[in-house]
N, C-alpha and C positions, 0 to 999 in steps of 0.2 A: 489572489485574495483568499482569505482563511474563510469554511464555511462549517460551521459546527453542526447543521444537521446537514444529514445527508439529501435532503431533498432539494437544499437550497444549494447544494457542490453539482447535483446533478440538473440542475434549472439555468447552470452558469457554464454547463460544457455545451460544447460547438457539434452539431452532428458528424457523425461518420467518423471518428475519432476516437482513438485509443486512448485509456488512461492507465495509469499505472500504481502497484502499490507497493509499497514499504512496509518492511519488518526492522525498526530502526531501534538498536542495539548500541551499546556500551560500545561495544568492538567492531560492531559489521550493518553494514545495511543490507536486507535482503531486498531484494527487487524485483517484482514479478509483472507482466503486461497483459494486457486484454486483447482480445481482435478491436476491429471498427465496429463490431457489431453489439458489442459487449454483453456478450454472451458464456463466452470464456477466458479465464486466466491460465498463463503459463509462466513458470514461473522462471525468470531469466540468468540472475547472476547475484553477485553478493561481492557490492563494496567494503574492501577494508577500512576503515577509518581510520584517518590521519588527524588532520586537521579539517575544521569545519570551508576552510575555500578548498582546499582539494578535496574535499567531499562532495562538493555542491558542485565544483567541479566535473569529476566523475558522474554524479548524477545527471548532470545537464547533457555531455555527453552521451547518455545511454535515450535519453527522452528527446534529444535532439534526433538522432540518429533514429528510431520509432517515430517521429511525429507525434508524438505523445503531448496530449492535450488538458490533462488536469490527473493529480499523484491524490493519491488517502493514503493516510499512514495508522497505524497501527495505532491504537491509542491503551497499552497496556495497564488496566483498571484493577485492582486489587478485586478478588470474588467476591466481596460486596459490594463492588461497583464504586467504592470510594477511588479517588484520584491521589496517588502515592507522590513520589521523587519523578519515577520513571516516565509516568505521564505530563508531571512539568519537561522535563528534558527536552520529550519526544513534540510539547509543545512549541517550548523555546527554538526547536529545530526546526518549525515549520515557522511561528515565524520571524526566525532570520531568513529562509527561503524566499521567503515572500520580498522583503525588503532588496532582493537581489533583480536587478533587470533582467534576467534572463525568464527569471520566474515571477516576478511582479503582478505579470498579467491572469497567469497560469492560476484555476479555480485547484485548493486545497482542501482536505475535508480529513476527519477523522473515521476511524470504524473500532467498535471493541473487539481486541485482540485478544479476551480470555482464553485460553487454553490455544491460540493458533500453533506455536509450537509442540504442548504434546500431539494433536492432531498429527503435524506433520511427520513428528519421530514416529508414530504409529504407523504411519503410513511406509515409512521408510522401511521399518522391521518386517513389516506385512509381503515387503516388494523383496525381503531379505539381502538390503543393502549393507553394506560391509560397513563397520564403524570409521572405518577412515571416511568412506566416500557420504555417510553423514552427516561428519562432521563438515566436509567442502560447501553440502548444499542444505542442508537444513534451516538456513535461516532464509535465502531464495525460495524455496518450497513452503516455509512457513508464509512470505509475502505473497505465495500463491495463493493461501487458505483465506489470508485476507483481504485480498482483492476478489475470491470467487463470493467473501462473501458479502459482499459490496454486491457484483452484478446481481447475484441472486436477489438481492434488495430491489435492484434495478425491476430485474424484471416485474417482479409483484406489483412495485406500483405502477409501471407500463399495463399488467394484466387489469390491476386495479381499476384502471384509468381507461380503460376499455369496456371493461365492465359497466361501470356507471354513464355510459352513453346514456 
């Protein structure tokens, strides 16, 4: 099930359960996962895109294999926040996922993915990663940036929500 805020994607996961997120691309899907504690993101691997059932394919696979319990994907917003091409796409893409029984059940949610890529190449140069071995992970590392910034989300309203006892 698709959930547009984030509070309502996180109201719909299962305790103790990884989720995962998506840097979902023209060409590549990056893909990065959480612990159970969702605390941190690491960021895992990077689907080529073929076609959309061996994509979902391959995806399922990787979430299968994790126990992975509900995906955010990138939802890349123009710096005004307006909604382009690439944000339909990236919508359309989730949901056809959804419509698939593997993933049916499985809670979807979106996050803005402004700048998650340069963030990531920043990071890459900083770490003085060679341009080839950039080019392999960069869109993985970017699905890292936005899935941590999901959890970080996570946590504030966990602290929030603590707070207001």
């Amino acid at each position: 099930m698709i959930h547009e805020e984030i509070e309502d994607f996180v109201a719909a996961l299962p305790p103790m359960r990884a989720i995962a997120g998506l840097d979902f691309g023209e060409k590549t899907i990056g893909v990065a996962v959480s612990d159970t504690f969702l605390s941190v993101a690491t960021p895992l691997d990077t689907v080529r895109r073929k076609k959309f059932g061996l994509d979902s394919a391959a995806l399922h696979a990787l979430i299968k294999d994790r126990n992975i319990a509900g995906l955010v994907l990138g939802l890349p917003r123009n710096m005004d926040g307006s909604e382009g091409p690439r944000c339909q796409s990236t919508r359309a893409f989730a949901r056809n996922l959804s419509r698939l029984p593997d993933f049916a059940d499985m809670p979807i949610g979106f996050w803005d993915e402004r700048l998650s890529t340069v963030a990531a190449e920043r990071a890459l140069l900083e770490a003085d990663t060679s341009r080839r071995r950039r080019a392999e992970v960069i869109d993985h590392v970017a699905a890292g940036y936005i899935l941590q910034g999901v959890l970080d989300r996570l946590r504030h309203l966990r602290d929030k929500g603590l707070s207001d006892d």
